[in-house]
C-alpha positions as CSV (number, residue, x, y, z in Angstrom):
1,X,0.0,0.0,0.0
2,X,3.1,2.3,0.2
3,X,3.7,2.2,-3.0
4,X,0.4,3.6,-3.7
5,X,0.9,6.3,-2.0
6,X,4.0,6.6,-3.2
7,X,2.3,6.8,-6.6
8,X,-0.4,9.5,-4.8
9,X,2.8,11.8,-4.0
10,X,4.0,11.8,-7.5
11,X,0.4,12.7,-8.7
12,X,0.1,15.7,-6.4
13,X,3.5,17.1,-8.2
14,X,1.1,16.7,-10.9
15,X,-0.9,18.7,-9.9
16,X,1.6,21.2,-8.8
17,X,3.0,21.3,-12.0
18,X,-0.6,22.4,-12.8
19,X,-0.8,25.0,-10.6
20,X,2.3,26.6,-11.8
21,X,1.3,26.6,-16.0
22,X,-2.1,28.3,-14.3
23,X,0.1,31.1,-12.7
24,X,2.5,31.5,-15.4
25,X,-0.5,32.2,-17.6
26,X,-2.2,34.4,-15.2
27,X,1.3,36.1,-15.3
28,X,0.7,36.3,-19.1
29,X,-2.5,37.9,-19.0
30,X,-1.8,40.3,-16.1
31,X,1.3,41.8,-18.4
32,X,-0.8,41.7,-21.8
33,X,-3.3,43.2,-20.2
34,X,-1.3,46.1,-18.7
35,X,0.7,46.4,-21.9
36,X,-2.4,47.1,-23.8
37,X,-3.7,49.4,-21.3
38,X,-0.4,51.3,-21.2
39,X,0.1,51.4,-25.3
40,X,-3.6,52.2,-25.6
41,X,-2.9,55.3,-22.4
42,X,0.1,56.5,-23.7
43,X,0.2,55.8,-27.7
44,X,-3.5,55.3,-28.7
45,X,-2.6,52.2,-30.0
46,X,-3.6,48.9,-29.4
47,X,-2.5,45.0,-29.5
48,X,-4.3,43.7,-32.4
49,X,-6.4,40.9,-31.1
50,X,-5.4,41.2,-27.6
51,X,-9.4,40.5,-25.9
52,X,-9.9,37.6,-27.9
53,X,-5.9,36.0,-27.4
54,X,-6.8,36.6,-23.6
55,X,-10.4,35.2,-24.1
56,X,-9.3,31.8,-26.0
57,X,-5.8,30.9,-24.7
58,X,-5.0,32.9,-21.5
59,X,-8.6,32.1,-19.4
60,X,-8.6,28.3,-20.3
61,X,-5.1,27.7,-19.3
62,X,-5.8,29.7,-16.1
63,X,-8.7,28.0,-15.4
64,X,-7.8,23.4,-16.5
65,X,-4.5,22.8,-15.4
66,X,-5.7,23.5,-11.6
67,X,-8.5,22.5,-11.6
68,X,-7.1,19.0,-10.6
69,X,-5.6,20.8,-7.4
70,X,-8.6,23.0,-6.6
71,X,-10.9,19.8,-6.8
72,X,-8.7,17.6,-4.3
73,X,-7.9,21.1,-2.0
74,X,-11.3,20.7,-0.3
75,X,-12.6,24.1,-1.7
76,X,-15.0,23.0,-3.6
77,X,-18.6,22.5,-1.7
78,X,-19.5,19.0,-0.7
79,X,-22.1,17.5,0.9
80,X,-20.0,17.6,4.1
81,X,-22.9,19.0,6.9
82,X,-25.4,16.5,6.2
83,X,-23.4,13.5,6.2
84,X,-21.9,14.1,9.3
85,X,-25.2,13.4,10.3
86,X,-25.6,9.6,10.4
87,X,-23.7,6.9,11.4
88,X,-20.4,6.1,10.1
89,X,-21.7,3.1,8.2
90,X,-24.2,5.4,6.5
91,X,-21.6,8.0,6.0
92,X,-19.0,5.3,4.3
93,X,-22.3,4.2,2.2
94,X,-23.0,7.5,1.1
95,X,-19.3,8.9,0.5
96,X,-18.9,5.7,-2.0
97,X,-22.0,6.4,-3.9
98,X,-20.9,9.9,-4.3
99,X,-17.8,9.3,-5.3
100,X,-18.9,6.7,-7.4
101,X,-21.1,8.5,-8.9
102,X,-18.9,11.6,-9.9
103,X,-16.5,9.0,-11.2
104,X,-19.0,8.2,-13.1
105,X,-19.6,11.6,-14.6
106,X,-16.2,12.4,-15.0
107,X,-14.9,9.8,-17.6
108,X,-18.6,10.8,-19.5
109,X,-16.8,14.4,-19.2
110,X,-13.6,13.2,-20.2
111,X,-15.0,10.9,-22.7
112,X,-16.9,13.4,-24.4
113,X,-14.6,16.7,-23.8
114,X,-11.5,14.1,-26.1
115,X,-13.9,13.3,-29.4
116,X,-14.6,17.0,-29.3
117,X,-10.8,17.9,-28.9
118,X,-9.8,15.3,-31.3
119,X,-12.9,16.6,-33.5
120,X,-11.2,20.2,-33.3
121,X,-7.5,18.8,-34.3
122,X,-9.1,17.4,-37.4
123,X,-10.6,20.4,-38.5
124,X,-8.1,22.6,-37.4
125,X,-10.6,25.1,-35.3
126,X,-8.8,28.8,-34.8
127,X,-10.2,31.6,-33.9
128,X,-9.9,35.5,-35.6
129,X,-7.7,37.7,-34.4
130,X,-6.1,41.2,-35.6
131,X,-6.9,40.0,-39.0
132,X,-5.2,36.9,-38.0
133,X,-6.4,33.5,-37.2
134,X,-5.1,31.8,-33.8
135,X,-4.9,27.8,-33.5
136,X,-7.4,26.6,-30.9
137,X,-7.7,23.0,-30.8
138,X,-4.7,22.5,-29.1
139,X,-6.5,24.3,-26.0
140,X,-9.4,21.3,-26.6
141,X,-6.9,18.7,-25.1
142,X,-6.3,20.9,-21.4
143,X,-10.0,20.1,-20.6
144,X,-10.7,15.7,-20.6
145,X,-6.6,16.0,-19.1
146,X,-8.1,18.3,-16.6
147,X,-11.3,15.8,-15.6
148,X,-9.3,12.4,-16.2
149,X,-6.9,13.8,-13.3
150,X,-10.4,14.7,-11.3
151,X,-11.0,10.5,-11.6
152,X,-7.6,9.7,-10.9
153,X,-8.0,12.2,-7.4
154,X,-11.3,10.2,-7.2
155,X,-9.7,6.8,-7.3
156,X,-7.4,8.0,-4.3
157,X,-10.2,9.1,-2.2
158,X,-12.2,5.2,-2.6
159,X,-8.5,3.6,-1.8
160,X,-7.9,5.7,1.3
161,X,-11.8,5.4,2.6
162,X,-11.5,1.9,1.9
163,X,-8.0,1.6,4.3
164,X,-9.4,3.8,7.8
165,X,-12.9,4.3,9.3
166,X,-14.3,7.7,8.6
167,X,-15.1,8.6,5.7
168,X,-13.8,11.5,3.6
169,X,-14.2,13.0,0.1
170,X,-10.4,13.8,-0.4
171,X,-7.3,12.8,0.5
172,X,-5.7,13.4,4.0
173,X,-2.2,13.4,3.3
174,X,-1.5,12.9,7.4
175,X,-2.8,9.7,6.8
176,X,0.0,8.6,4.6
């Protein structure tokens, strides 16, 4: 079971690694933004396409590469309050169906989110800007990467509520 674990530490540098392509591109957009702002201020001029390069490649990569490490932070809201209301056999019954059950939705998000990806590398999809068009299906692929590391947090949470007594919808890395 170490090894596991093991594998559960290498997947949070995962998700670090994440984190950091998130803040490098909110980096990106905090200094595109101010250049425009200060070339439009100072030289009425603009960058050419800057609103819709922010829009299509800047918000998405903000946004996908966490999300894997925003999901297993606790953050998001969970059923939390009314579970700790039964018994902890009802609780472990409840956690499992849950989890199972966004499992479940997931890999139909990740399913889904690929053909569509791999539908937009086919046809090449790009968007319009400053008279130029912009490649955007390589953007496609952040999103089912995004959800298949949700199930993989997912498949860590069932593992450890499967090895101790309460249950829990993430992972408590005290516990490793």
């Amino acid at each position: 079971m170490k090894q596991v674990w093991n594998i559960y530490k290498f997947f949070n540098y995962i998700k670090l690694i994440g984190v950091g392509i998130s803040f490098i591109a909110v980096l990106g957009m905090v200094f595109t933004i101010s250049y425009d702002v200060f070339m439009r201020t100072v030289f009425s001029t603009s960058i050419r396409g800057g609103f819709e390069i922010i829009q299509n490649y800047f918000l998405p990569i903000i946004v996908f590469p966490s999300l894997a490490y925003v999901y297993s932070s606790g953050i998001l809201p969970r059923m939390d309050m009314l579970i700790e209301r039964f018994n902890t056999k009802v609780q472990q019954l409840i956690v499992y169906i849950l989890l199972l059950l966004e499992i479940f939705v997931l890999i139909l998000i990740v399913q889904f989110s690929w053909e569509y990806a791999v539908d937009g590398l086919q046809k090449k999809s790009a968007f319009p800007a400053g008279g130029s068009m912009y490649p955007l299906y390589p953007l496609y692929f952040f999103i089912p990467i995004a959800f298949l590391l949700m199930v993989i947090e997912n498949i860590f949470v069932i593992i450890q509520n499967i090895q101790r007594k309460k249950p829990s919808f993430q992972v408590d890395l005290k516990d490793i």
